[in-house]
C-alpha positions in Angstrom: -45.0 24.7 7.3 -45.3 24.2 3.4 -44.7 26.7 0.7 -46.1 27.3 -3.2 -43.0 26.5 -5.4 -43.2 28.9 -8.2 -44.5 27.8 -11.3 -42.2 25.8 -13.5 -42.3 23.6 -16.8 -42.1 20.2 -15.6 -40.1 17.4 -17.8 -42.3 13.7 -17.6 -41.6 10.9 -18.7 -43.6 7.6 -17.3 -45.9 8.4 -14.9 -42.8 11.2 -13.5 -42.4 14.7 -13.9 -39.3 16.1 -13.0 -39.1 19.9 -11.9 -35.4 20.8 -12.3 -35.2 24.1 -10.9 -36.8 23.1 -7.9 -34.7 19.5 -8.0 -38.0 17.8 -7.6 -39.1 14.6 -8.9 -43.5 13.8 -8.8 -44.9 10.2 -9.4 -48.1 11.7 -9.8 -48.8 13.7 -7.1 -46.6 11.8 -4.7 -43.0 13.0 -4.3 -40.1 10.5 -4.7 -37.3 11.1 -2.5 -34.1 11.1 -3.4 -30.5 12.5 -2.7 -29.2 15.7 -4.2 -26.5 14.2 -6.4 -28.7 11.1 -7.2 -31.6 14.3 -8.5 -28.9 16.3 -10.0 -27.7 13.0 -12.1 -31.6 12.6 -13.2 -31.7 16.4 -14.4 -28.4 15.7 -16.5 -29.6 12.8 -17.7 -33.1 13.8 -19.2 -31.9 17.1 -20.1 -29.9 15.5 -22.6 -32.2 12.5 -23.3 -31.4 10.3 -26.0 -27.7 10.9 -26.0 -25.1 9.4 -24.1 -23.9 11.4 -21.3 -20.4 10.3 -20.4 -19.0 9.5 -16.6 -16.4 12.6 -16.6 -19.1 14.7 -17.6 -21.4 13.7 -14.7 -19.1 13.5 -11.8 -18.1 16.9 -13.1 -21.4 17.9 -13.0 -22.3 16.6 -9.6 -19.4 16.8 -7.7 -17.7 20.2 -9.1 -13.7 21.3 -8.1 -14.1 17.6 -6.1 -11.8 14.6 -6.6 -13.9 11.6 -6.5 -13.9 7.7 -7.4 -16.4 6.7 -9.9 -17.6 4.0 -7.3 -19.7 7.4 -5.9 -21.3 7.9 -9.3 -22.1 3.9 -9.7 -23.8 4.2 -6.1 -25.8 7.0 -6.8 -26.6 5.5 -10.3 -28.3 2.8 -8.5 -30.0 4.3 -6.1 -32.0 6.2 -9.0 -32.6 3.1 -10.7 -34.4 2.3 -7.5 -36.5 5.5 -7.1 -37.7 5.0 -10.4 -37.9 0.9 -10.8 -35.9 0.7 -13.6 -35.7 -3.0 -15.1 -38.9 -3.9 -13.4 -42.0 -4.6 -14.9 -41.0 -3.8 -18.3 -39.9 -0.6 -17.4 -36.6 1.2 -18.8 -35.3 4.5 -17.8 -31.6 4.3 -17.6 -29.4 2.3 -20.1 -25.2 2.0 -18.9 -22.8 1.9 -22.1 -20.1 0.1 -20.6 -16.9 2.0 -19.7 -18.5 5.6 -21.1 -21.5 6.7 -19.3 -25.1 6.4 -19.4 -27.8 7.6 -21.3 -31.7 8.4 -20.4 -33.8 6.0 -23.3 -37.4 6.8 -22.0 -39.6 9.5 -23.7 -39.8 12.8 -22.3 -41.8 15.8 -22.9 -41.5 19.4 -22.1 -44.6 20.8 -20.4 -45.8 24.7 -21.4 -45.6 27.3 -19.2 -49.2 28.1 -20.0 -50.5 24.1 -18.7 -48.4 24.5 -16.3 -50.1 27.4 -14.5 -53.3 25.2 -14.3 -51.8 22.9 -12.0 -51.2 22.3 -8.7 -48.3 23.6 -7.5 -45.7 21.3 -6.1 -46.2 21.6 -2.3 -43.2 20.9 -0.2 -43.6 19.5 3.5 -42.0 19.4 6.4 -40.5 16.0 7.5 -37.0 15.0 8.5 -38.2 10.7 7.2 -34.9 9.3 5.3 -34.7 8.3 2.2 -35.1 4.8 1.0 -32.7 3.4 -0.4 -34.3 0.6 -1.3 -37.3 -1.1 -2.4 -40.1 -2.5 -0.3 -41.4 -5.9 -1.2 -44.2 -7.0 -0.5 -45.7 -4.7 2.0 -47.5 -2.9 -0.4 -51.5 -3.6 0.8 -50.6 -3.2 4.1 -48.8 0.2 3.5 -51.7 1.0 2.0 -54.4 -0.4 4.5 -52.2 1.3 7.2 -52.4 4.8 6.2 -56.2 4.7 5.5 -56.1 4.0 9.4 -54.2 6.9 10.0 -56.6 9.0 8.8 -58.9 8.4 11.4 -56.9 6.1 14.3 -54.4 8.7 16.1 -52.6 5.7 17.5 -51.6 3.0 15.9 -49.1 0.8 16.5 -46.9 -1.8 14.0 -45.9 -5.1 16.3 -44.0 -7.8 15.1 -40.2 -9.7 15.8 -36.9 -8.4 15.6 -36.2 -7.8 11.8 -40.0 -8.4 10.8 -39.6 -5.3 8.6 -41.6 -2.5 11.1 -39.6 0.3 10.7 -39.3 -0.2 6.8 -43.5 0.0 6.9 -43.7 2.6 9.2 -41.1 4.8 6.9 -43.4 4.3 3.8 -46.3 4.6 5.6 -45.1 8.0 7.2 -43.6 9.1 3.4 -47.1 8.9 1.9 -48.7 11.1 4.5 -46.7 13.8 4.2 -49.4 16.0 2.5 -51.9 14.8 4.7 -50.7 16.5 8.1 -49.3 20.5 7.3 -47.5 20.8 10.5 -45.1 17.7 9.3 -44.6 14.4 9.4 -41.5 13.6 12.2 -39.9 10.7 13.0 -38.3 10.0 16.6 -35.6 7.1 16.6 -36.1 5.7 20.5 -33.0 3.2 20.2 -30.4 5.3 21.3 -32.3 6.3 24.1 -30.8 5.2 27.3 -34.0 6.1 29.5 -37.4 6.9 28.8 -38.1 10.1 30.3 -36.3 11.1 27.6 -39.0 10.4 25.1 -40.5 14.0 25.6 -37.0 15.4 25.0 -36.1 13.7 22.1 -39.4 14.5 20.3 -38.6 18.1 21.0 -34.8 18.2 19.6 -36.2 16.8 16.9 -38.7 19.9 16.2 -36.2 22.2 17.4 -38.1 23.7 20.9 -37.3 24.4 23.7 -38.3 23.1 26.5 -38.0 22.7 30.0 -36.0 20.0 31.0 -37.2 19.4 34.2 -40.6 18.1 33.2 -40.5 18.3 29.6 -44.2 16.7 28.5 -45.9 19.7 29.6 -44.4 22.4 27.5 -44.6 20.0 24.6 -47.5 19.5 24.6 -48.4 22.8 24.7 -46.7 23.8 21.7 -48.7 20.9 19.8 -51.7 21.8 21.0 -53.1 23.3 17.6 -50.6 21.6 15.4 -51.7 18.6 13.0 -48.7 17.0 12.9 -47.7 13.0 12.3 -44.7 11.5 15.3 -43.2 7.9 14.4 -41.9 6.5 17.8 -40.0 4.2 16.2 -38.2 1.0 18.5 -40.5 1.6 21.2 -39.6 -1.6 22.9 -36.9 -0.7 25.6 -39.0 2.3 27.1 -42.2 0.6 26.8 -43.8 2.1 29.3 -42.7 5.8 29.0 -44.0 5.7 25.3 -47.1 4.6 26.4 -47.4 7.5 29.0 -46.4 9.7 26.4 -48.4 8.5 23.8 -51.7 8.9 25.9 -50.4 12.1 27.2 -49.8 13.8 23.7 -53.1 12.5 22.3 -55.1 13.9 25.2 -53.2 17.3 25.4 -52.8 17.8 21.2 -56.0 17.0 19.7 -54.2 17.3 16.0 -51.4 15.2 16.8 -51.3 11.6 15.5 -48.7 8.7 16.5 -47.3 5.8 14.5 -45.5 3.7 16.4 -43.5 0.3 16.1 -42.5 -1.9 19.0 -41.9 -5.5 19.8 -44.9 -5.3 21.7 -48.0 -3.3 22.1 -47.7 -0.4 24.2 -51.2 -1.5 26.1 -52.9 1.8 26.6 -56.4 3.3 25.7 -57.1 4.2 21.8 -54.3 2.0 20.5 -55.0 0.1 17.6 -52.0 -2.9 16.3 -50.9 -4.2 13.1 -49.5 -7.5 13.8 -47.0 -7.1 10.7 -46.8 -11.1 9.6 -43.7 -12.5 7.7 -43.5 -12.4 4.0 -45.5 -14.9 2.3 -43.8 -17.8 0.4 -44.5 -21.4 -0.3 -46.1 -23.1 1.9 -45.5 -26.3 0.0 -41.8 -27.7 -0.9 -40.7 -25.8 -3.3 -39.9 -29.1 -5.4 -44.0 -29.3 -6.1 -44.3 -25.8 -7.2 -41.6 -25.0 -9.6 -43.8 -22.1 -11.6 -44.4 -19.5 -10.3 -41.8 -19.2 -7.3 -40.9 -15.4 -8.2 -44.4 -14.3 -7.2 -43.8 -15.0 -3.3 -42.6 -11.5 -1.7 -40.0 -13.6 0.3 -38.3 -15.3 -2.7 -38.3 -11.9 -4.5 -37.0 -10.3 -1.8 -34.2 -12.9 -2.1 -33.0 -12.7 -5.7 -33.4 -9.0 -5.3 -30.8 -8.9 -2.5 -28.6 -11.0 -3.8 -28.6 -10.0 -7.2 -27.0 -6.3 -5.7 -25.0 -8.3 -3.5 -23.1 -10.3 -6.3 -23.0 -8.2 -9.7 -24.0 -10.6 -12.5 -25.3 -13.7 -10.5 -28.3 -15.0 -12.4 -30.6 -17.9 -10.9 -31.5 -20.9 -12.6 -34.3 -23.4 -11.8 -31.7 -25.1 -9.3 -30.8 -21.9 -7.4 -34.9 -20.7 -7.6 -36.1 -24.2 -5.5 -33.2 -23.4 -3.1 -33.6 -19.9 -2.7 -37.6 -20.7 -2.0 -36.2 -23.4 0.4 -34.0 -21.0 2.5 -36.9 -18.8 2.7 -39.5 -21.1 3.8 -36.4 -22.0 6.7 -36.3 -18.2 7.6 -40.0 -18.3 7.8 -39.9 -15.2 5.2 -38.5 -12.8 8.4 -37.0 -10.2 6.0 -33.8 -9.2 8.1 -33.1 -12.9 7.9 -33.0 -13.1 4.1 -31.6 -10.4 3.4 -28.5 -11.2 6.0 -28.9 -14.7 3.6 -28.8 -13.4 0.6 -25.7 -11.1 1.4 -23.5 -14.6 1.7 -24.8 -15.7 -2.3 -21.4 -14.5 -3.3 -19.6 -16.4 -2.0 -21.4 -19.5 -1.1 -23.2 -19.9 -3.8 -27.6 -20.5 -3.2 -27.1 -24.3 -2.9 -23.9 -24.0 -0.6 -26.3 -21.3 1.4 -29.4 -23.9 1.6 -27.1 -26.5 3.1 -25.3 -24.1 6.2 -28.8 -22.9 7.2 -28.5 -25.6 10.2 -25.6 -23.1 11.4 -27.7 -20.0 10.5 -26.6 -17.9 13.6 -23.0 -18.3 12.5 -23.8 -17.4 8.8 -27.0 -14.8 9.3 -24.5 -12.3 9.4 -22.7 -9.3 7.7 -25.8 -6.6 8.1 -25.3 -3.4 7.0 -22.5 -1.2 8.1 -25.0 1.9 8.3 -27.6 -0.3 10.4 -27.7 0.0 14.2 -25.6 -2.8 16.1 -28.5 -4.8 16.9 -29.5 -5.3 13.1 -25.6 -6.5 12.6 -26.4 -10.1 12.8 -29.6 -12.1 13.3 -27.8 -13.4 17.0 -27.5 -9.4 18.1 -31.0 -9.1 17.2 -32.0 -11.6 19.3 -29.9 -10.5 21.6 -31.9 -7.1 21.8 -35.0 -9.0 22.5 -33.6 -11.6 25.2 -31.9 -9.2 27.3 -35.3 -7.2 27.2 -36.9 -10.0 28.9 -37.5 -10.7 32.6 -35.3 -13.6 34.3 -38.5 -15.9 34.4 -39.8 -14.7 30.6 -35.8 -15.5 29.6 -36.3 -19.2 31.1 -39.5 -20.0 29.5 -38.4 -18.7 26.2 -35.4 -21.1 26.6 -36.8 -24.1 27.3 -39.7 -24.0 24.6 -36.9 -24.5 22.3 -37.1 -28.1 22.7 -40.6 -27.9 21.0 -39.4 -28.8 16.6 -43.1 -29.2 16.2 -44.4 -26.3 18.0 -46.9 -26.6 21.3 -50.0 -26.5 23.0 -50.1 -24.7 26.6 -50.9 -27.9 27.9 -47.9 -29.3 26.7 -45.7 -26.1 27.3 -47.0 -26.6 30.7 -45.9 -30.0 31.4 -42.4 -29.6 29.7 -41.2 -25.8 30.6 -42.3 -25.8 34.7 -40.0 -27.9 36.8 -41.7 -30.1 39.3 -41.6 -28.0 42.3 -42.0 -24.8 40.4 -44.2 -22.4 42.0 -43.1 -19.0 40.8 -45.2 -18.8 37.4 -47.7 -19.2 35.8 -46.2 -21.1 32.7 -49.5 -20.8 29.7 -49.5 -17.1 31.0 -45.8 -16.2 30.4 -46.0 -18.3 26.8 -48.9 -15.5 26.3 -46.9 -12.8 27.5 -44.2 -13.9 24.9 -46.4 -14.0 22.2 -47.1 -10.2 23.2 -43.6 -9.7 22.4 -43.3 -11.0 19.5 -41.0 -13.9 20.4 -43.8 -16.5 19.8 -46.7 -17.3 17.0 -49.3 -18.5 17.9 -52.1 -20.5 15.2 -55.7 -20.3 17.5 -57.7 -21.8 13.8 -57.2 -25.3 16.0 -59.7 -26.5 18.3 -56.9 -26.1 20.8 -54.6 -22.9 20.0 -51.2 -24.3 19.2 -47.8 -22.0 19.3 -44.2 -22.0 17.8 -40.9 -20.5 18.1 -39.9 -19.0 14.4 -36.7 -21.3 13.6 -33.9 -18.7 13.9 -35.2 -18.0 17.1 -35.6 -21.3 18.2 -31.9 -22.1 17.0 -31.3 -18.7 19.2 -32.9 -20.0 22.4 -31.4 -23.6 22.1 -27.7 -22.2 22.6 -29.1 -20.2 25.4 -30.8 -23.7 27.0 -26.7 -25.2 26.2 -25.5 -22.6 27.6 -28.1 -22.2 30.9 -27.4 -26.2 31.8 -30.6 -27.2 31.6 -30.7 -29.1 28.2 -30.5 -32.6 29.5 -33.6 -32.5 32.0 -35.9 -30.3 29.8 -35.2 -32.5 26.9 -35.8 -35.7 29.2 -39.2 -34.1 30.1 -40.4 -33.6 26.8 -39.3 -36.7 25.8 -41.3 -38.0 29.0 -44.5 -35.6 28.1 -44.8 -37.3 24.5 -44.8 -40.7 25.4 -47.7 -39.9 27.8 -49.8 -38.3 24.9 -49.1 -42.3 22.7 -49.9 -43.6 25.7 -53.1 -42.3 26.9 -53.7 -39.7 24.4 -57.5 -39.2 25.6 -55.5 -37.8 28.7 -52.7 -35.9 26.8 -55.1 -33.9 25.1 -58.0 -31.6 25.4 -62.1 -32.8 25.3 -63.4 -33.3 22.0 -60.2 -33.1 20.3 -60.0 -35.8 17.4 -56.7 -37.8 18.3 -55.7 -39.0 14.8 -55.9 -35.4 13.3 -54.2 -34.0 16.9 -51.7 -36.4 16.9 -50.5 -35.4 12.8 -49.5 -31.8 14.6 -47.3 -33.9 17.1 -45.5 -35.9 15.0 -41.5 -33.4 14.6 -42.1 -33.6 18.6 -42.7 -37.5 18.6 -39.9 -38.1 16.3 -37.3 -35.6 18.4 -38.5 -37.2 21.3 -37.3 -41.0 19.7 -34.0 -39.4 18.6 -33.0 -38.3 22.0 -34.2 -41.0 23.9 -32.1 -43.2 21.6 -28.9 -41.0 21.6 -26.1 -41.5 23.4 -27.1 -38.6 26.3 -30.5 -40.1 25.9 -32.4 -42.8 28.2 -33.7 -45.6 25.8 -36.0 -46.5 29.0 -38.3 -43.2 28.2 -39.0 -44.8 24.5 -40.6 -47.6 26.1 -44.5 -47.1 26.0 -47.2 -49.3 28.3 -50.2 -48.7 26.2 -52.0 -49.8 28.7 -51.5 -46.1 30.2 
C-alpha cells in the first residue's frame, strides 16, 4: 500500500519537480522512474545549477569510498538525458563540458514551504515494473488508448509478432497506472517458466505469499479477493492455455483484480479484449519520392535514434536518411528488427546496411546482452515462435514462403497442400497462423489477401531448404500462376475485376518466370495455352 511522503520544497524546472529528500522526480503528477545513482546525479546537478559540476565530484558523490570507471558515470548520464528528453524538441537540460563535467543550464525554482503544503502529496505505489531505459517511439496513442481501456476492460490483451514491441507497450502502459490501482501494479515475466501450472505460483513469489503448492490458484485468489491490484502476464505464448485458465479464474474469484497481458496470440477466453499492436508506420512510398519529411515516420526515428547511441557522433545526411527509410520499409517497421539494424551502423555504414539486408538473418544480430536469448538475434526470435508451432502449422508456415507477393487462401490452397494431402485443412491453418502472429492479413480486398513479413519469410525459406521440399513447392506455385494467366476467370473468385486482381499478383508472376527459367527450374511450366 502507498504512503503520504512528508511535505517537502520541491525544485522544478520544465514541466519537472524534483523532491530531493525523498529522491523523487514528478512530470506533473506522473512519476519518472529512474535509478538511484542516475536521481542522485540530477539532485547534484540542479542543486548546483548554472555551475559546472566536475566528473570527480560526482562519481564522488554517487559512488562514495568506491573505485569506479567514469564509463559508469557516462551511462548513468545518459540514461537521465532519456528520463528527461534532453536534445529533443528544443529541450535542454544537461550540457557536457568536455573532459570536466557537466553542468544543469535549465531554469530552476525553489518552491516555499508554505505552497507546498497546498499540494498533493507525492504518493508512492507499489509496483516492482523496471525502469526504462529507453525511449518509446511511436507508441504513444496507443499507450494512451490502452490504458483508457483498462479502466473499465479487466482483460485485455496486446497480440502481435516476435519483436513487435508488446512488452515495451505493456511496461508504459502498466507505469502510467500505477496511481490508478492502490494494491499495486505487478508484473509477472512467464518466459522462464518451464510449465504453466506454474503461472499461479509465479504470481504469488512475485507478491510475496504463501501459498499452497499443491493447488496454488485457490489460495491466490483468495488473498486478492478485495485487492484492486493491476498483473502483467507478460510472454504468455508458451503456456497459452494455463494463462487463459488463470486469467478467467482470477477475474471471476478477484473482482478488483485486472490483467494486461501480451502473447503471440490471444488467449481465447470470455471477457478478453486484443490490441493487435501493428508495426511502426513508415513510408509507404520509396523513399526516393518523399525526401521531406522522412524523420516524422516512428520507424525511421526509431532508426537514427538507435544508431545514433550505437555509434557516438554518426550524423545522417540526405544519402543515409533515404537508406535508412529503405531498410525500414524492408523490416516492415518491426522494431526489434531495426533496432538489431541499426546496432551494425557502426561499422557498416547505412548504405553498406541497405545493401546486406538480403542476408538480414546473418546480420539482424547483436541484441542486447541484458535481453532474454530469444531477443539475441531476429533467427532466435523466430526460433521461439516456430518451435511453438505444431508439426502441420510448422509445414504450412514453410511453404507459404514461396509467396514474394503475398496470397489469397485460394492460392495458399493450391500451392501449400500436396496432392494427396488429407490431414488439413490448409485456409484454416493459414488463419490459425494469422492468430499467431506469424501472418498479416489485408481483408480491405474483395477477396482477403495475406503475407509473410519479410524477415520472417527469409526465416521460413531456410526452413523450406532445409525441410527438402523447395523444389516441388516452388514448381507448384510456379504451376498455380500460370493457371490464374491462363484462365484467370477460374484462378480467381466471382466478381473479382481481373486487371486490378492480377496488379496484386504480379512479385508472384515474376518469381514464378525466374524459377521456371533457372537452372533448377522447368522452362516447360513458363509455357501458357491461353486457350485454358
Amino acid at each position: 500500500m502507498g504512503y503520504a511522503a512528508p511535505i517537502e520544497c520541491p525544485i522544478s524546472f520544465g514541466p519537472f519537480r524534483l523532491f530531493p529528500g525523498q529522491r523523487l522526480l514528478l512530470e506533473g503528477e506522473k512519476q519518472i522512474r529512474l535509478g538511484s545513482r542516475a536521481l542522485e546525479i540530477l539532485v547534484a546537478l540542479v542543486e548546483r545549477a548554472g555551475e559546472l559540476v566536475t566528473k570527480d565530484e560526482l562519481i564522488a558523490r554517487v559512488w562514495p569510498n568506491t573505485v569506479v570507471v567514469e564509463d559508469n558515470l557516462t551511462v548513468h548520464v545518459a540514461a537521465l538525458r532519456r528520463a528527461l528528453g534532453d536534445g529533443t524538441g528544443g529541450k535542454r537540460y544537461l550540457v557536457t563540458v568536455p573532459g570536466r563535467g557537466y553542468c544543469f543550464v535549465a531554469r530552476v525554482t525553489r518552491q516555499h514551504a508554505a505552497a507546498a503544503r497546498h499540494q498533493a502529496s507525492p504518493i508512492k505505489q507499489s509496483h516492482n515494473l523496471p525502469m526504462s531505459l529507453t525511449r518509446l517511439i511511436g507508441r504513444a496513442d496507443v499507450v494512451s488508448h490502452l490504458g483508457q481501456q483498462l479502466r473499465y476492460r479487466r482483460l485485455l490483451t496486446i497480440v502481435g509478432t516476435g519483436g513487435i514491441g508488446k512488452t515495451s507497450v505493456a511496461l508504459a502502459v502498466a507505469a502510467q497506472q500505477i496511481a490508478n490501482f492502490e494494491s499495486g501494479v505487478w508484473l509477472v515475466d512467464l518466459v522462464a517458466i518451464g510449465g504453466g501450472d506454474l503461472v499461479p505460483t509465479a504470481l504469488a513469489a512475485v507478491l510475496g505469499l504463501e501459498i499452497c503448492l499443491n493447488n496454488p490458484l485457490p489460495g491466490l485468489i483468495a488473498a486478492l479477493r478485495d485487492r484492486r491490484m493491476l498483473i502483467v502476464l507478460d510472454n504468455c505464448e508458451h503456456v497459452i492455455d494455463s494463462a487463459a485458465h488463470f486469467a478467467v479464474a482470477m477475474l471471476r474469484g478477484a473482482p478488483g483484480v485486472h490483467i494486461l497481458a501480451t502473447s503471440r496470440e490471444p488467449l481465447r477466453v470470455e471477457g478478453e479484449h486484443l490490441h493487435r499492436l501493428l508495426p511502426l508506420e513508415s513510408p509507404s512510398v520509396p523513399a526516393s519520392e518523399c525526401p521531406a519529411g522522412l524523420s516524422a515516420f516512428p520507424a525511421v526515428q526509431l532508426f537514427v535514434e538507435r544508431a545514433t547511441a550505437s555509434f557516438d557522433g554518426f550524423e545522417f545526411d540526405d544519402s543515409d536518411m533515404l537508406a535508412a527509410t529503405n531498410i525500414c520499409q524492408k523490416l516492415d517497421g518491426v522494431p526489434l528488427a531495426i533496432e538489431f539494424a541499426a546496432a551494425r551502423v557502426g561499422a557498416l555504414g547505412v548504405g553498406g546496411l541497405a545493401s546486406r539486408l538480403e542476408d538480414r538473418l546473418r546480420f539482424l544480430t547483436n541484441g542486447r546482452r541484458t535481453a532474454v536469448a530469444r531477443h539475441q538475434t531476429m533467427r532466435a526470435t523466430l526460433d521461439w515462435s516456430y518451435g511453438l508451432l505444431s508439426e502441420i502449422e510448422q509445414k504450412v508456415l514453410r511453404r507459404l514462403a514461396v509467396f514474394p507477393g503475398g496470397f489469397t487462401l485460394r492460392a495458399a490452397g493450391a500451392v501449400v497442400a500436396d496432392p494427396d494431402d488429407v490431414e488439413s485443412d490448409i485456409p484454416v491453418q493459414v488463419l490459425e497462423l494469422a492468430a499467431k502472429s506469424l501472418v498479416t492479413a489485408d481483408v480491405r480486398a474483395a477477396e482477403p489477401r495475406f503475407r509473410l513479413f519479410e524477415t520472417t519469410r527469409a526465416y521460413a525459406l531456410s526452413k523450406l531448404a532445409e525441410s527438402g521440399e523447395r523444389d516441388k513447392v516452388t514448381r507448384r506455385h510456379a504451376e498455380y500462376y500460370r493457371t490464374l494467366l491462363e484462365a484467370p476467370g477460374r484462378a480467381l473468385s466471382p466478381g473479382n475485376d481481373w486487371p486490378n486482381a492480377f496488379a496484386a499478383e504480379t512479385d508472384n508472376c515474376r518469381a514464378a518466370l525466374a524459377w521456371a527459367f533457372c537452372p533448377e527450374g522447368d522452362a516447360s511450366v513458363a509455357q501458357t495455352n491461353p486457350n485454358g
